[in-house]
LONU-708680 format. One record per residue: x, y, z of N, C-alpha, C, CB in turn; residue in three letters. Coordinates in steps of 0.1 Angstrom, whole numbers, plus 5000, padded with zeros to 4 digits. Glycine has a CB too. Example, Ala and Ser with C-alpha at 12.3 -4.5 7.8 and 13.67 -1.06 7.14 Angstrom:
2
513249435078512349555078513249675078511349555090Ala
512849785071513749895071512950005079514149945057Ser
This chain:
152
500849885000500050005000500950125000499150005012Unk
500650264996501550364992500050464998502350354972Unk
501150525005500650655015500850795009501550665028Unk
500250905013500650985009500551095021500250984998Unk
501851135025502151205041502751305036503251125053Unk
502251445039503051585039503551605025504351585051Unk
502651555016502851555005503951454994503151655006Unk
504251355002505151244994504451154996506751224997Unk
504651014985504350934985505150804989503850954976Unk
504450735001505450665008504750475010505850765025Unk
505450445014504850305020504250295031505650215022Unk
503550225037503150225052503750205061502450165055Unk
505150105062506050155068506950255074506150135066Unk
506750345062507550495063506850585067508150565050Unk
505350545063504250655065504250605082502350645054Unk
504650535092504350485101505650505111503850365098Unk
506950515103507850575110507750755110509250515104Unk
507050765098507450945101506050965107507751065084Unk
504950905111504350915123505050915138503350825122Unk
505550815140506850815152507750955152508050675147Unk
508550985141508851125140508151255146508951135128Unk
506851205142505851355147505151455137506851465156Unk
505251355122504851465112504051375108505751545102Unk
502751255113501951195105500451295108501951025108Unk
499851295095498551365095497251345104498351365085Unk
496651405114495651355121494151335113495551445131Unk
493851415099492551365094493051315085491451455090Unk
492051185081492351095070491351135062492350955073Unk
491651175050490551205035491151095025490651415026Unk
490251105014490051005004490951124994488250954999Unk
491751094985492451204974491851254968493251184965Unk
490951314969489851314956489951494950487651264965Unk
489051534939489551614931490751684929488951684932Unk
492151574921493451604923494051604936493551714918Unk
493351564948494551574962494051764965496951544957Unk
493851864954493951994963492951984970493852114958Unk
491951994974490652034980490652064993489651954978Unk
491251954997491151955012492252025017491151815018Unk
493952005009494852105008494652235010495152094998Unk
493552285001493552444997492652485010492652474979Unk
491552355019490552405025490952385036489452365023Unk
491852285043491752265056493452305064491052115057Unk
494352275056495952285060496152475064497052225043Unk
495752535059495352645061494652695072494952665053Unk
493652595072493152665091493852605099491552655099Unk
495052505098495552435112495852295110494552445124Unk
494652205097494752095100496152025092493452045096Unk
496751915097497351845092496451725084498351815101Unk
496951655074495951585066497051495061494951675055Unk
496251335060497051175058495951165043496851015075Unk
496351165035495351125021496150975016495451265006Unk
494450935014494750755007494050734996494250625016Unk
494650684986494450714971493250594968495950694960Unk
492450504979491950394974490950414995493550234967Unk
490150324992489250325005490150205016487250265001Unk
490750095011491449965016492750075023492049805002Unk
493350115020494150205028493650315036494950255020Unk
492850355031492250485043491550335054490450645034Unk
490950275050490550195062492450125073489450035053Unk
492850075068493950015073494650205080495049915058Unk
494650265074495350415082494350435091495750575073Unk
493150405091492550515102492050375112490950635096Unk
492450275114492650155118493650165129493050055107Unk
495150225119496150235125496350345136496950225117Unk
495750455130495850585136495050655142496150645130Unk
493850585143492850605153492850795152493350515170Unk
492850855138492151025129490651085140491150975106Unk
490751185140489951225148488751265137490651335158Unk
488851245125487651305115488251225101487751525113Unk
487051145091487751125082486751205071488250965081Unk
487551235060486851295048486451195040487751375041Unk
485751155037485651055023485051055010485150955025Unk
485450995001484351044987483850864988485551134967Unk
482450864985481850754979482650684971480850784973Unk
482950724958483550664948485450634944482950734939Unk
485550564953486950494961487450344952486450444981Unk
488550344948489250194942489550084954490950234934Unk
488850014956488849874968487449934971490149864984Unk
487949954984486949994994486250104987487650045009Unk
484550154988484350274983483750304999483250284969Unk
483850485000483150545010482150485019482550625005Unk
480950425019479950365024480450225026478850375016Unk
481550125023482250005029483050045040482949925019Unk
483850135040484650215049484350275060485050295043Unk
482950345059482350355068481250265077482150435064Unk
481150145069480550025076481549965083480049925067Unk
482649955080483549865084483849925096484649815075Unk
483950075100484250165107482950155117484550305100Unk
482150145115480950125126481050005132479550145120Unk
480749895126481349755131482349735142481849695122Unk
483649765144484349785153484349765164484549865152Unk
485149715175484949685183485349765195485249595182Unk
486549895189486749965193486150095198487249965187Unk
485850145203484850245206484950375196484950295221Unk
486250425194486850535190486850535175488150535195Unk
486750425170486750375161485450385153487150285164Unk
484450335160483150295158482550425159482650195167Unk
482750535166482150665167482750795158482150705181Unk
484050785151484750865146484350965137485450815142Unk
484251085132483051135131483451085111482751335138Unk
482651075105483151065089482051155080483150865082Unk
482751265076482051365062481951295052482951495057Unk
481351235045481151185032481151305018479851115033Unk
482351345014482151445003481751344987483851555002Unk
481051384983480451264971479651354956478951154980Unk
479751324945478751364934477751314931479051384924Unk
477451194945475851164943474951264953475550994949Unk
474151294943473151384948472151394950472951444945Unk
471451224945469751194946469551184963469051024936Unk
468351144965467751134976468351004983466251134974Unk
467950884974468450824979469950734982467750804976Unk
470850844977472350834974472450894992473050954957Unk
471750974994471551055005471650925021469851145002Unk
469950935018469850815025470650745027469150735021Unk
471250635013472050545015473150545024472250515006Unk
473850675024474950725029474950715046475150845024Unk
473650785049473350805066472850625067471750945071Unk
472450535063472550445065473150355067472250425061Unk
474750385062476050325063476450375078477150385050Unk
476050495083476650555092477550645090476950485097Unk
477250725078478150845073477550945091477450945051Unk
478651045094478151165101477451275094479251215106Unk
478251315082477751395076477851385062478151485080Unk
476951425053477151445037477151555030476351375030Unk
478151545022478151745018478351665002480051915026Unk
477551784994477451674977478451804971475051644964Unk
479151734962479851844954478951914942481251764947Unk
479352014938480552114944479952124954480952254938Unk
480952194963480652244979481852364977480952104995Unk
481552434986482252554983483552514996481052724986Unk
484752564998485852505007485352565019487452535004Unk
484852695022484752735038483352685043484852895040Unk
482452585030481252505039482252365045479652445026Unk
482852315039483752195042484552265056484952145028Unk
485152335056485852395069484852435079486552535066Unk
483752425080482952465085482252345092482452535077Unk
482252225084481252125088482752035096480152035072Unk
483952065096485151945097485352065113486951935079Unk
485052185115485052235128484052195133485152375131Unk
483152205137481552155138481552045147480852095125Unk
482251925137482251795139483051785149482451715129Unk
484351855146485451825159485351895172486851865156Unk
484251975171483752005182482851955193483352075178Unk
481951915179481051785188481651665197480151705177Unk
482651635187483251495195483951565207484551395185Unk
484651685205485151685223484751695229485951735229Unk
483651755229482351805235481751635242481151895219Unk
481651555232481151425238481751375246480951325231Unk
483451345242484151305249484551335264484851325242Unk
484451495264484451565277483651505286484151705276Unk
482251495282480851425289480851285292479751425281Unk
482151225287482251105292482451075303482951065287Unk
């Protein structure tokens, strides 16, 4: 599997030692429109970001790394969005099983909708989406969870 950390593309091994280092990314997103999007939208307010070019690796990284938010697009090589996020609810893990997941997607019907909150998406934003609604829904969310967490 081939990672992609702080902008290079690495192995999971390397992506796992330069986590040990102190420079692996806390949100996991899917690469989607060219890798910028989330680039242009979220590294800029603060976030660091781990992107996985396929859904079987964003599952195995956020497995490994236990991401406080993942980004995902539906339409993923292995795994798509809505398997990823099943497999993520299933879990035995708690942290795991509650993690918050944005589903960014260009399905737009109703029941593309549905389907998604059915999987156990957190949220669905349909493209286009403008970048400061995405910054907006990825604070939100990480708000809520510490917010839960605190209440624990």
């Amino acid at each position: 599997m081939t990672l992609r950390v702080s902008g290079k593309n690495m192995d999971v091994g390397d992506a796992l030692r330069t986590k040990a280092e102190g420079h692996f990314d806390g949100v996991v997103k899917k690469y989607f429109d060219g890798g910028y999007t989330g680039h242009l939208t979220l590294e800029p307010e603060g976030f660091r970001l781990l992107s996985a070019t396929d859904g079987d690796t964003a599952l195995a990284i956020t497995r490994a790394e236990r991401p406080d938010l993942l980004l995902l697009d539906w339409n993923m090589p292995g795994k798509d969005g809505l398997q990823v996020c099943r497999a993520l609810r299933a879990e035995a893990d708690v942290r795991l099983r509650e993690v918050p997941v944005v589903l960014l997607t260009g399905q737009t019907e109703a029941d593309h909708t549905a389907a998604g909150f059915a999987a156990g998406v957190t949220d669905y934003v349909t493209k286009p989406f403008k970048p400061s609604h995405v910054v907006a829904r990825v604070h939100a969310w990480l708000l809520r969870t510490r917010q839960h967490e605190a209440g624990r």
